[in-house]
N, C-alpha and C positions, 0 to 999 in steps of 0.2 A: 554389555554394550560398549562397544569401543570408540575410539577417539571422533571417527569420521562420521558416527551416525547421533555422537553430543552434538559435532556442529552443524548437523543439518536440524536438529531437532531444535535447536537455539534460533537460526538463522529462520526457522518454518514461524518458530512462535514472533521474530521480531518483525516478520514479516504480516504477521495477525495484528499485531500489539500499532504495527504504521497504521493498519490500516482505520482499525476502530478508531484510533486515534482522530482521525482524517472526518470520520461520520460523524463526531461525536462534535467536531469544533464545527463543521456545516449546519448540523443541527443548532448550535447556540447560536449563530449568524442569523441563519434563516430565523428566528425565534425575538431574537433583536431587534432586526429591521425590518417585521411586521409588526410587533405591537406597536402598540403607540403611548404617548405617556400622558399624565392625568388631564392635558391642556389641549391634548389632539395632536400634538406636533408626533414625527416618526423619529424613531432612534437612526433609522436609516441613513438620513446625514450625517450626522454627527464623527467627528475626527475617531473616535474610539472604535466604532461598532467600521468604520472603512477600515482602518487600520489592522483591525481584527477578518477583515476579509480578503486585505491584502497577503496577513500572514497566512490564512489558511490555503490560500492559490499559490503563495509560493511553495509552502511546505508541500504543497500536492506535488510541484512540479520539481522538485526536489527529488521529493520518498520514490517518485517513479524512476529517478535514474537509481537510486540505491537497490528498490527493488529487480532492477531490470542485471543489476552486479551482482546481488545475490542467487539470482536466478541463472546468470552465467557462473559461480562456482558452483550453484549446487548441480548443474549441469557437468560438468569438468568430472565433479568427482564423480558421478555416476558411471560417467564416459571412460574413468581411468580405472574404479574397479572393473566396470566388463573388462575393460581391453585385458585386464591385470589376473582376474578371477577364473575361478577354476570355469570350465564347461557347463557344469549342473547349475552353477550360480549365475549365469548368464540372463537367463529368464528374468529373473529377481530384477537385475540390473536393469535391464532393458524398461519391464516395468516402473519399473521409480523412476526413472528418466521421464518417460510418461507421465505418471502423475504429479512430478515436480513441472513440468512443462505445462499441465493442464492448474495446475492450481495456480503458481508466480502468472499465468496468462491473465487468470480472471480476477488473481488480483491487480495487475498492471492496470487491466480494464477497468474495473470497478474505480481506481485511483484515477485513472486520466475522467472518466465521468463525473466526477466529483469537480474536477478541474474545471471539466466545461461547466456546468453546472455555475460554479460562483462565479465563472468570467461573464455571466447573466447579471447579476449583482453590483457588478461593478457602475458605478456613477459616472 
């Protein structure tokens, strides 16, 4: 395995690793500010559980421009071995361009969704 397909394979998982990440703090939010606590009151006010959904909205609106860079190198490279690569391996090329454009796509969407999502939440 060489240099250029450690970093897409680094760049593909960091780009898994934003996103769980992303589901995983929406899930504790939503989970937050529906219970309620032994008195009846909701956690939903409270300075902490906002705070906590401010940073999940940012960091959504964040990881989308990160992802949307890493989706432009892994693009680049794809674009510089065709251009670069023998004939036979063109194919190859062409494909992965493809399914790097098809997966950075749905994960850009699935991160902006998330986005909209807790701008619902918002007090």
């Amino acid at each position: 395995m060489n240099d250029s397909e450690k970093l897409r394979k680094l760049l593909v998982k960091g780009l898994k690793i934003m996103a769980a990440a992303q589901c995983l703090s929406y899930r504790m939010c939503v989970y937050a500010a529906t219970s309620g606590s032994s008195s009846g009151g909701s956690l939903e006010s409270t300075s902490l559980v906002q705070g906590i959904l401010n940073l999940a909205t940012d960091a959504g609106k964040v990881s989308l421009v990160i992802e949307a860079v890493v989706l432009g190198v892994l693009e680049v490279m794809e674009g510089l071995k065709y251009q670069f690569g023998e004939d036979d391996e063109k194919p190859k090329h062409v494909k992965a361009a493809k399914r790097n454009l098809a997966v950075g796509a749905l994960i850009m969407a699935s991160s902006g969704l998330i986005t909209v999502i807790l701008s619902y939440f918002q007090a």
